[in-house]
C-alpha positions, 0 to 999 in steps of 0.5 A, a space after each residue: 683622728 685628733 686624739 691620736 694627734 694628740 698622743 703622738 704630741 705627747 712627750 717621750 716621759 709620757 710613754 715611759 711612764 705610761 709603759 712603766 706603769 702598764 709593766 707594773 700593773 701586769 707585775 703586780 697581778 702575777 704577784 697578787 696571784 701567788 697568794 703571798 701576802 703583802 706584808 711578806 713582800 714588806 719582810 723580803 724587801 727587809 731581805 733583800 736590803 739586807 742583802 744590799 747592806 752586805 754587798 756595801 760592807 764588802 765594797 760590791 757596790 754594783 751588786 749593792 745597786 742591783 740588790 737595793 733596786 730589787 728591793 726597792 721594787 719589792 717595797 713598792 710592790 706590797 703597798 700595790 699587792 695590798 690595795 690589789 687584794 684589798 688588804 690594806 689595813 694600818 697595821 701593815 702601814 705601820 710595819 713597812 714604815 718601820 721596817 724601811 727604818 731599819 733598811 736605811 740603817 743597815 745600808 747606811 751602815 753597811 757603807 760605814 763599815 766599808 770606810 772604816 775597813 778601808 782606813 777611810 774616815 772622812 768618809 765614814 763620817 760622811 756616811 754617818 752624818 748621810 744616815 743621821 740626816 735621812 732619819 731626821 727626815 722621816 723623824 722631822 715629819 712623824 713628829 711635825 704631823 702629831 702637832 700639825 695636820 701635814 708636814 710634808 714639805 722638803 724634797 729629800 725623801 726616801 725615793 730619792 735617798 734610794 735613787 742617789 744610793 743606787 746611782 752611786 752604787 752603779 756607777 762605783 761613786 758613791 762619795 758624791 751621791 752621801 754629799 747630796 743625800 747629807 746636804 739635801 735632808 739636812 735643808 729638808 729638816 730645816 724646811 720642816 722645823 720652820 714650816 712647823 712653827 710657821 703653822 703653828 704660830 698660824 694656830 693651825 695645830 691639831 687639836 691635840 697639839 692645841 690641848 697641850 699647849 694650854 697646859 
């Protein structure tokens, strides 16, 4: 009796979540089920990015938000197809890694080539500055942790970058969700060049790191 209680207490993102995620994993197994592998889930959600890059080229931004929320589902899903048919290995870490890298780039892309045809560019360069950003996020932290332990501080990263991208989309304004996504990653670049050299000033570097820096 308590315990039921104490669940009708609970907030409605509670629910959400715990509906989501009960979704998910029913979802995951008909996936698992059809015997395709988890890096062929990593390649089509390639596809389907592509896809979304195209439909930014042409200004379809709300069929560019539906693709890239198929997509990002499908980016999500190999990492627990593969953990579901214990197939986890660091090579296929490796190649969703890289293959979300050119995801970003096409999408990002695929916006500059709008502005570019529409005579926009101001916002094409607001792209190109939102796609620079976003890959110095990702490349701020992979070079960070090769010389410290972790270096996951900052709030921009991809998730949210995908989100902004599929709100902007949605709702047909896509100007204001680059705004965010330029400003936020650049102060999250920022956040990880200073907590790097504040752990490495605190000597807790990698021994490899520390290796080098004896030389």
């Amino acid at each position: 009796m308590g315990s039921e209680r104490k669940d009708l207490n609970r907030p409605v993102t509670y629910w959400i979540g715990e509906g989501a995620g009960w979704l998910l994993r029913h979802v995951v197994t008909g996936l698992a089920a059809t015997g395709l592998t988890p890096n062929t889930f990593t390649f089509l959600a390639l596809g389907v990015n592509s896809c979304a890059a195209a439909f930014f080229a042409m200004g379809q931004f709300r069929w560019a938000a539906a693709a890239l929320f198929l997509a990002a589902f499908l980016d999500m899903a190999d990492g627990q197809v593969a953990r579901r048919v214990g197939q986890v290995t660091a090579f296929g870490a490796f190649l969703d890694s890289t293959l979300d890298r050119y995801s970003d780039l096409g999408l990002y892309m695929g916006l500059v080539v709008y502005y570019t045809l529409i005579g926009q560019a101001f916002y094409m360069v607001l792209a190109a500055v939102a796609m620079a950003s976003s890959f110095m996020v990702s490349y701020s932290r992979a070079r960070a942790e090769s010389l410290i332990p972790s270096c996951k501080v900052g709030f921009m990263e991809r998730p949210e970058r995908l989100v902004l991208l599929i709100l902007g989309g949605a709702f047909n304004h896509m100007a204001p969700a680059l705004w965010v996504i330029a400003a936020i990653s650049t102060i999250t670049v920022i956040h990880r060049v200073a907590y790097t050299w504040q752990e490495l000033r605190a000597g807790r570097s990698l021994p490899e790191a520390s290796a080098i820096q004896t030389i």
